[in-house]
N, C-alpha and C positions, 0 to 999 in steps of 0.2 A: 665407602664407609668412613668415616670420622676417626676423632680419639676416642683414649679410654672412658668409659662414660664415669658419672659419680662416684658409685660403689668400688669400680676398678682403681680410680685415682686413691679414696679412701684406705682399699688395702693395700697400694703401693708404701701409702706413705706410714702408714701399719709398720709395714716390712723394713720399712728403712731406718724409723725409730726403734724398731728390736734390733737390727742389724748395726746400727751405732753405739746403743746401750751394751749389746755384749763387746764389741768391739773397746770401750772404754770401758770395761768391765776387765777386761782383757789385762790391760795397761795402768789399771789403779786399784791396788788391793783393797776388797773391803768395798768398792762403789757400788753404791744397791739401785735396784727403781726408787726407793725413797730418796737418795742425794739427788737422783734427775730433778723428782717432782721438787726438791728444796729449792735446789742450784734455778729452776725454769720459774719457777712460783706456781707452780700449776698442780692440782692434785693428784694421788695416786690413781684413785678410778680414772680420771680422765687417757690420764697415759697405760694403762690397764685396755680400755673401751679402747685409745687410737692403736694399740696392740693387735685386737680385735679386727681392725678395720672398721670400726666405727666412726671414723673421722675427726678433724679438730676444724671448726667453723673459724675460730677466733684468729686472726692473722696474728696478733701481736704474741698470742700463747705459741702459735707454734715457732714466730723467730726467737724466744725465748726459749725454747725445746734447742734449735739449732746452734743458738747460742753455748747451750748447759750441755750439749754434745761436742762442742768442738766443730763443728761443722763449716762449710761454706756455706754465706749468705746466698738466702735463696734456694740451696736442698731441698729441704721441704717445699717449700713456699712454691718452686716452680711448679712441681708436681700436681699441687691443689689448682692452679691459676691456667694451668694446662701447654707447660712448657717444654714436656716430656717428648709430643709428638705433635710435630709440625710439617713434615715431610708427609709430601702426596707421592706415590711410586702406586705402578700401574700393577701390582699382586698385592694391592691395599686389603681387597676382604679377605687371603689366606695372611697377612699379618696379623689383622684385627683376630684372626682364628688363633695362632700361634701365640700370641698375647694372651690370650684366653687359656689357654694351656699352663701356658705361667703363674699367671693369677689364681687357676684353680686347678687342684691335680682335679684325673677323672675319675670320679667316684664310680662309673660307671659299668656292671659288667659287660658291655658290648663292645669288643673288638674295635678297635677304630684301622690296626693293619691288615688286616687280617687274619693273624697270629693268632694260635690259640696259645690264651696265658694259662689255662691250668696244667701246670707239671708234673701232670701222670704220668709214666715210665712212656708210655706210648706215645705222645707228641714231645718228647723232651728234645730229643736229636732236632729234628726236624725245626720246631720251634727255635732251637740255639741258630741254626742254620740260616734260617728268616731274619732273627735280628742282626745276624752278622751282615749277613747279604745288605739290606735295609743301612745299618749305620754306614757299612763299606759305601753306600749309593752316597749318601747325605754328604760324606767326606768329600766325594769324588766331584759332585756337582758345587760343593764350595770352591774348589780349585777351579772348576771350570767355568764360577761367579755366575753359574746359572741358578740364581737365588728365588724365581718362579718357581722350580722343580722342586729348591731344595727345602722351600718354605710344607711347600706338597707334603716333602716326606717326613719332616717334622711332626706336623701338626696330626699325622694318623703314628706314627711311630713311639711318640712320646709319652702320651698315656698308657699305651701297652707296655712299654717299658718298665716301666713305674711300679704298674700293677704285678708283672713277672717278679720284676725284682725284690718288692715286698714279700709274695709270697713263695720265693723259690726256696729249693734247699739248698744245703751249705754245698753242697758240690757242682752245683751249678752258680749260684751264686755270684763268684768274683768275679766272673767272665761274664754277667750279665751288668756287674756295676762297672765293669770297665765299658760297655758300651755305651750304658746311660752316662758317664762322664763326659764322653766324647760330643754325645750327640747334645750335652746340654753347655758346651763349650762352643759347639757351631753355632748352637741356638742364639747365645749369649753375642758371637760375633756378627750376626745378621740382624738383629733387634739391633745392636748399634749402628752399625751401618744403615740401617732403614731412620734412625731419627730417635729410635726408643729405648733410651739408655738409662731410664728408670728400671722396665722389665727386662732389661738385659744385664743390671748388676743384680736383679731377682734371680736368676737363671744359672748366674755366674757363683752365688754363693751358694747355689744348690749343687751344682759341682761339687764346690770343695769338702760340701758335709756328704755327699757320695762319697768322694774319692776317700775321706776318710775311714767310712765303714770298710774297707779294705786293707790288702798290707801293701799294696803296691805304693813307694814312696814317690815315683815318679810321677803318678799320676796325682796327685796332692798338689806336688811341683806343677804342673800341668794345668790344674786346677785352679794355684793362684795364680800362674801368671793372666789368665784367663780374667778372674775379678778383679786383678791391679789393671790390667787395661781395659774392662767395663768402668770402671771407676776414673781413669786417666782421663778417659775420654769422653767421660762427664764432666771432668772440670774439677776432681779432688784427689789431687796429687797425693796430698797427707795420709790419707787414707790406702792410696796406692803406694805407698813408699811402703807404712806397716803391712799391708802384704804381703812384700816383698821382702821382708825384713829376713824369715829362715833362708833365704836363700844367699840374703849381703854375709850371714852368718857364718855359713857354709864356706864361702868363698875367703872371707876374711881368716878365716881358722884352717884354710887349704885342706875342707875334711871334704873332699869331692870322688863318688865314687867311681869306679872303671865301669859299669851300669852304662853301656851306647844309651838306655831310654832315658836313665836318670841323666847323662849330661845333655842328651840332647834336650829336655827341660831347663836344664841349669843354662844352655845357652841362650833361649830364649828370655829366661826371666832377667838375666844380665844384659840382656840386648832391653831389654823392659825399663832395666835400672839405667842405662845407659839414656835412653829416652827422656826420660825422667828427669836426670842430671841436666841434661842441656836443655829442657825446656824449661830449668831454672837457672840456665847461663852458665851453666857449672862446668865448665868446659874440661878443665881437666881429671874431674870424677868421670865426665863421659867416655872421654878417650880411655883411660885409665878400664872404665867396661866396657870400652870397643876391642881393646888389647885381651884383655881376661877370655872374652867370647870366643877369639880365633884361637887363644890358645884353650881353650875346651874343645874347640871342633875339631882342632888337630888332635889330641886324645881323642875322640868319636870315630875319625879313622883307623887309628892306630887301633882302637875295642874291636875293629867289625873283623869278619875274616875276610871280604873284598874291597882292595885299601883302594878305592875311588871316591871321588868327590861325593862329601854329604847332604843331604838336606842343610844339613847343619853352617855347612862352610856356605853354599848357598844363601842361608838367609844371612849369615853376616855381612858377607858383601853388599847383599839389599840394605840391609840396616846403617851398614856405614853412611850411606847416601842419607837416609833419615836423618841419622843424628847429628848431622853439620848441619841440614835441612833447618833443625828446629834448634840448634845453636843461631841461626840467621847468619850463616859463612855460606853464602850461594856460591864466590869461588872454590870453597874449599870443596862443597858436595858434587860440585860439577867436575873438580878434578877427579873425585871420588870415582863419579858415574864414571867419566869419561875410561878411566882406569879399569874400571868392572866391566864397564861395557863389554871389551871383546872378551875376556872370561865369562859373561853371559849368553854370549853369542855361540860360544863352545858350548855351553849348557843345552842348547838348541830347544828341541820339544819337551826335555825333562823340566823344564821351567813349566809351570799353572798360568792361566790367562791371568789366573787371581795374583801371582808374583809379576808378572810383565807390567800387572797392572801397579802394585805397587810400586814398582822400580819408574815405572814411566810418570805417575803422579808427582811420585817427588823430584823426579828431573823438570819436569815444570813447576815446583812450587821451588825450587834455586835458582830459573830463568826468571821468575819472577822476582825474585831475589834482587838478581843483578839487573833486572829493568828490561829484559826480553820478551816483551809478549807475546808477540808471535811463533819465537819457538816452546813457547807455553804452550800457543797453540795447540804446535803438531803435534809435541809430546801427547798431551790427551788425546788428537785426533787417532793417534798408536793407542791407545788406553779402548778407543770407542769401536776401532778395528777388532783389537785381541779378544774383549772383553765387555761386549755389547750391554750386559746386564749394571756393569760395575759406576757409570756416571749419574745416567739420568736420574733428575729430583734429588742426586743425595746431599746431604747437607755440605760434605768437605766438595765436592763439586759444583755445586751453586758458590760457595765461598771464594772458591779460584775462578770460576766465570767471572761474578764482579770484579776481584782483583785485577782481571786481563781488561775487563770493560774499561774499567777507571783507569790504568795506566795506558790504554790506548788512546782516553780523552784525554789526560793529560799532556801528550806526545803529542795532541789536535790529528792523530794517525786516523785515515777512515776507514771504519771496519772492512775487512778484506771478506773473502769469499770462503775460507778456510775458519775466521770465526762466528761467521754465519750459521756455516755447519753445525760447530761446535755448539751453539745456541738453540741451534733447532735438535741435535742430540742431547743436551744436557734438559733444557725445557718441554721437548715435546712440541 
């Protein structure tokens, strides 16, 4: 199966012009839909209708929409022109299902998990039990990048969810919106990774208007970091910076609570801003939130009552390697790995394929760095080992294949037998 078709593209790009409007709405007091239609030159019905999903035909109106939004060139425009999804991966029709999901909740009274949603006193327990079970699955197979499975349990789980959570009672209730957060946070990170990073800031902003029907703060925090890196990883930093922004807040006014969940959000979305910083060469903002992170994960130990190593202290160390990564210091990240390395190695099995897989990508994309292709290679060939699911067709995969292609031609190096492999695993 293909991309979004017509109507699909139509209401992405719907969702994106509400989603930028409030957003600048946000940050200019007083900015109505009338200063859009002024600022764009285009009228209110129209942007009213592409609200709608009724679409905007006229290319010039909408980079004039993208313009009047602040936006990056192209936002919109890809979307209509069908830039969104380009990646073939072989659980293309439960994608196109899971997209579908996105684009429309399910109106539907028919069970899609087989959950029943009505919250009679008699399937309450029971039903709670099921979507625990269910999201606990959907988590577990994210770590373990078996993204076939995890698309599966998506795509029946999500509209039941939905439907419960609309109509549960208050006592059940916040224990059902903490699942739907979760499961539309994995959502969000597998729609990127597959190519479709339009419906996966859909996905990712529906989070954060979940998480906030609750009180749980951490889960809000969870939430944006979740839409700052749908958004990074489309190409709009800007936009990823202001979601991040309560949290540089937070940090900046040292109002951080003893809360293990809320910091172990706060180290993430700092490990986010960190990102962020160096992928605008910002070197010493980065380090600056590479330092802030380890000292929140070390508070994350000190909160728990078994002072062992964190998830938390864990993904710092992975991240460290990132953000020299995307500073473009291959020595610097390689000293990183090489450093983490055997404290990774003590990690043993409690490491996810999905983390090995991280930590092993960006150890090839610093050999690539420094002009190593071949131990690019391997690096991946450990990637295709751990985490069989995690290469093939994906966009950041195909991107470091060329990379190694090209600087093996330019070396006049003849491809060797090891990236062969890699070629016929990443290609198919």
């Amino acid at each position: 199966m293909g991309g979004p078709t017509d109507v699909e593209r139509a209401k992405l790009v719907g969702n994106l012009i509400w989603f930028y409007t409030e957003k600048k709405r946000q940050g200019t007091t007083g900015w109505t839909q009338q200063d859009l239609a002024r600022d764009a030159d285009v009228s209110v019905s129209l942007l009213t209708k592409a609200e709608r999903g009724r679409g905007v035909r006229d290319v010039r109106k909408l980079r004039r929409i993208e313009m009047a939004l602040d936006v990056r060139k192209g936002r919109l425009l890809d979307v209509v022109i069908g830039q969104t999804t380009t990646i073939r991966i072989s659980y293309r029709p439960s994608m196109d299902q899971l997209r579908g999901v996105v684009f429309a909740r399910s109106s539907s009274a028919v069970s899609t998990s087989g959950i029943e949603t009505d919250f009679s006193a008699r399937v309450l327990e029971h039903a709670l039990d099921k979507f625990k079970e269910l999201t606990s699955d959907a988590l577990t197979f994210a770590d373990l990048s078996s993204y076939e499975k995890l698309v599966d349990v998506l795509v029946r789980l999500i509209p039941d969810l939905e439907t419960a959570t609309s109509s549960a009672r208050d006592s059940v209730r916040p224990e059902l919106l903490k699942y739907l957060v979760n499961v539309y946070q994995v959502a969000s990170s597998v729609l990127t990774k597959a190519g479709d990073c339009g419906a996966a800031l859909l996905i990712a902003d529906r989070a954060i208007h979940v998480a906030e029907q609750g009180d749980e703060s951490y889960l809000i925090l969870e939430a944006r970091v979740c839409m700052a890196r749908a958004l990074f990883d489309s190409g709009d930093t800007v936009e990823a910076r202001f979601v991040l922004q309560p949290i540089r807040d937070q940090v900046n006014a040292a109002s951080i609570s003893a809360d293990p969940r809320l910091l172990s959000a706060m180290v993430s979305g700092v490990l986010a801003l960190g990102e962020l910083e160096a992928s605008g060469s910002q070197k010493q903002e980065a380090e600056r939130a590479l330092r802030i992170a380890i000292h929140l994960a070390r508070m994350s130990v000190e909160c728990r009552t078994v002072t062992d190593t964190t998830p938390d202290q864990i993904n710092v160390r992975l991240h460290a390697v990132t953000i020299y990564v995307r500073l473009g210091d291959g020595q610097r990240a390689l000293k990183e790995a090489g450093e983490k390395a055997a404290k990774i190695a003590e990690f043993g099995s409690r490491l996810s394929p999905a983390q090995h897989a991280h930590f092993f990508v960006d150890v090839a994309r610093a050999h690539l760095l420094t002009k190593e292709p071949a131990k690019a290679v391997d690096d991946l060939l450990k990637v295709a080992t751990r985490a069989p699911e995690e290469l093939p067709n994906r966009v950041m995969a195909l991107a470091l294949l060329e990379e190694i292609e090209n600087q093996y031609a330019a070396s006049r190096t003849p491809p060797n037998q090891q990236l062969v492999e890699l070629q016929r695993h990443i290609c198919g």
